[in-house]
N, C-alpha and C positions, 0 to 999 in steps of 0.2 A: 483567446490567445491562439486557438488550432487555428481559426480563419485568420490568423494576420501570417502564420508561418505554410500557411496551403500552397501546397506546388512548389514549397522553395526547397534545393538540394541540401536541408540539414534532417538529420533524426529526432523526429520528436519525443521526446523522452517520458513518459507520464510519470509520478512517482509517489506513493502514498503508502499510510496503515492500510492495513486489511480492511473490508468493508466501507472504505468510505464516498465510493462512488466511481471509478477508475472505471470501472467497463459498463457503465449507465452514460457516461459521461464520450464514450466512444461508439453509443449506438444511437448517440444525442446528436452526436458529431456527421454519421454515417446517414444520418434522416438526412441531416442537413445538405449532405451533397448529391445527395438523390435529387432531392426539392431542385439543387439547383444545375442540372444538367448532368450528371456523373450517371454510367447504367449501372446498373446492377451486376453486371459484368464485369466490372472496375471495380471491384471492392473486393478484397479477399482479408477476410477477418477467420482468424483463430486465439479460440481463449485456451489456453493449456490447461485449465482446471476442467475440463471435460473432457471426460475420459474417451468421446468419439475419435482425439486429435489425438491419443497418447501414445500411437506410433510415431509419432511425427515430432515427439521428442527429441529424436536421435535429430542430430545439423542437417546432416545430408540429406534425411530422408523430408526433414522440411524444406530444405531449402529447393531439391527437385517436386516437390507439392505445389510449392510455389511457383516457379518458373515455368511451368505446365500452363501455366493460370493465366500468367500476365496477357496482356490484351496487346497486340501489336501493332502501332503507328499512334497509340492514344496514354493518356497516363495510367498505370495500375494501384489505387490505393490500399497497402498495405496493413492492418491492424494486428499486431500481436500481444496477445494479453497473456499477464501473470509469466513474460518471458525467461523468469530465471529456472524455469522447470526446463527447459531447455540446456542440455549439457554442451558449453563453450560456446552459449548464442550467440556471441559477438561475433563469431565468425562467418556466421549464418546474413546477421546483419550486415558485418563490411562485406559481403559481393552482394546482396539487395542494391548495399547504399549506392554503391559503384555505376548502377544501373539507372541513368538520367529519365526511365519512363517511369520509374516507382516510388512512389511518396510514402514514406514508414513514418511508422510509429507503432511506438510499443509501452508497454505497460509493466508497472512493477510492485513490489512490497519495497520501499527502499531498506527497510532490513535487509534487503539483497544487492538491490543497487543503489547503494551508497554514493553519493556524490564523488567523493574520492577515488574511487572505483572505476565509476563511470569516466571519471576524468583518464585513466588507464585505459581501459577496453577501449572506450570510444573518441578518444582524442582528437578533438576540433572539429568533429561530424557530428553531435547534436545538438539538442536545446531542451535543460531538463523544467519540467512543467510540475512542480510540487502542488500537490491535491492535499486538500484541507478535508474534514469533517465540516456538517453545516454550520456556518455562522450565525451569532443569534438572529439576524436580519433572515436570515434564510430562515430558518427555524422556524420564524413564526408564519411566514406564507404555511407551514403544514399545518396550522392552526385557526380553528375559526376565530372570529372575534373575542378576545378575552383583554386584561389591563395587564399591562407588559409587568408589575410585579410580580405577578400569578404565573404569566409564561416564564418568565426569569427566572423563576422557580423551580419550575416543571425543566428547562434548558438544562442549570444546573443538577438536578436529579439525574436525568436519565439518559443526559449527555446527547452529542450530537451527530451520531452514527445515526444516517438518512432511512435506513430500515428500523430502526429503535422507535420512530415514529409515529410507528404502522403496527404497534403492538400495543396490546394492554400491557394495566401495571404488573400482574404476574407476568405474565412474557416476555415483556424488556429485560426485568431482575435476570431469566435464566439465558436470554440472548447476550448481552453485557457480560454474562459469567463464563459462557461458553467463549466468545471471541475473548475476553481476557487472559482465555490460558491457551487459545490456537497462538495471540502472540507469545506468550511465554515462551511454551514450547516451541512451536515449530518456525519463529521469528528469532530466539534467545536462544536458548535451551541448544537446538540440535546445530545452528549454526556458529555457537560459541562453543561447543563441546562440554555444555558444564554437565557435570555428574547428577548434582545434588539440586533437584528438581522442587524441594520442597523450602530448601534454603533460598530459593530464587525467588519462590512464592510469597514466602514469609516477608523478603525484605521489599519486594515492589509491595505489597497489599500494605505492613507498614508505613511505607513511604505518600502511597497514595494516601492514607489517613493523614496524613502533616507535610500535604502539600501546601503551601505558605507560610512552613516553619522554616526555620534556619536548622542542616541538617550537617553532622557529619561523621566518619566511621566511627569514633566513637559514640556518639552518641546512638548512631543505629544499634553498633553491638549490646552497649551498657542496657540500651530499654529492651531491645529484646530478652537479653540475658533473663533481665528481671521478672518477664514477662513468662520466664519458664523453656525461651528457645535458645540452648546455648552456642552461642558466637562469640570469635573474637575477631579483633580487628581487620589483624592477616589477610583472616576470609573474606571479611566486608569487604575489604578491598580491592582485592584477586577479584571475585565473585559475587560478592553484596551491590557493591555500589554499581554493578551491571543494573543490578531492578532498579536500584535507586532511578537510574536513569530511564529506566524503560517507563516504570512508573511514572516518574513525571513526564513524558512523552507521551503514553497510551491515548489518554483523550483530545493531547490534543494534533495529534494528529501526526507527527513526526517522522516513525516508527514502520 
């Protein structure tokens, strides 16, 4: 999809969960146009989760990092990862975009940027590219030869986060636990404002055990209740049925 929108005046939007390949997927991209004429010159990539670029949070100060940079009389291709660490990026983005030598794209948690959102800030200037977690077709290229009940298996176990792959069975279990509560928290949690960090837990971990049950606030509140966590509905509602959703979201990729 990047090579059929390369060179064209829209913003390319990446947009995925956490870990599931967004900035492997841009340095996949970035071979790519090396191999095919682009110098090294013309590529200015920043990932904001690295703390080397964390002055460069502030607009300004990215946005004159940038324009230092570009190449003049040739195209400059742009890469910004993990963009919403970036306070009022979009403003940073519309004078890039303005700029017919520079080809952007940028990268995101859509916990941040939300389609609706984006449809806001960026109005008629991108093209959002939704990133999946591996598919089981994918999944198995990471696997020697085995009989796909077996892999199908192993898929559903330990899910389809592209680094989960590359661990043993203890490692996966404590990697899976760790990224399930970076989304809580710092996906859920501190961008919804909610308080109560263990009710959040309770009902997405819940929710993921009856995932293809038929679900609803009562029914969350009543079994937890019983279960010794007491809830009621109110809350499910206001606050519960956030995990409900994040939950059924987390794996497969939404989020």
């Amino acid at each position: 999809i990047l090579k059929n929108f390369k060179d064209q005046q829209i913003i390319k939007v990446i947009t995925g969960i956490r870990r599931c390949g967004k900035s492997t997927l841009l340095e996949i991209y970035q071979d790519y146009l090396k191999e095919n004429g682009v110098e090294k010159e013309q590529i200015i990539s920043i990932n904001f989760e690295n703390a080397d670029y964390e002055e460069l949070q502030d607009r300004k100060k990215l946005y004159e990092y940038i324009k230092e940079r570009l190449v003049k009389g040739k195209k400059t291709y742009v890469f910004l990862d993990e963009i919403q660490n970036v306070n009022e990026f979009e403003k940073t983005v519309d004078s890039l975009f303005i700029n017919k030598d520079v080809d952007l794209y940028i990268t995101g948690s859509n916990a941040y940027l939300l389609s609706s959102e984006l449809a806001t800030l960026l109005t008629g200037r991108y093209i959002e590219i939704k990133m999946l977690p591996l598919s089981f077709k994918e999944f198995i290229t990471t696997r020697e030869s085995k009989d796909l009940e077996t892999l199908y298996n192993e898929y559903i176990s330990i899910g389809s986060f592209p680094y989960a792959t590359q661990l043993g069975e203890d490692e996966v279990s404590k990697y899976l636990s760790s990224l399930f509560n970076d989304v809580i928290i710092k996906d859920v949690l501190i961008r919804k404002g909610i308080n109560d960090e263990l009710m959040l837990k309770s009902v997405a971990t819940f929710t993921l055990d009856n995932i293809g049950n038929l679900l609803s606030s009562n029914n969350i509140a009543n079994t937890m209740t019983s279960n010794g966590r007491l809830i009621n509905v109110r809350t499910v509602e206001k606050r519960g049925l956030r995990g409900k959703y994040v939950a059924s979201k987390i794996w497969s990729g939404y989020i």
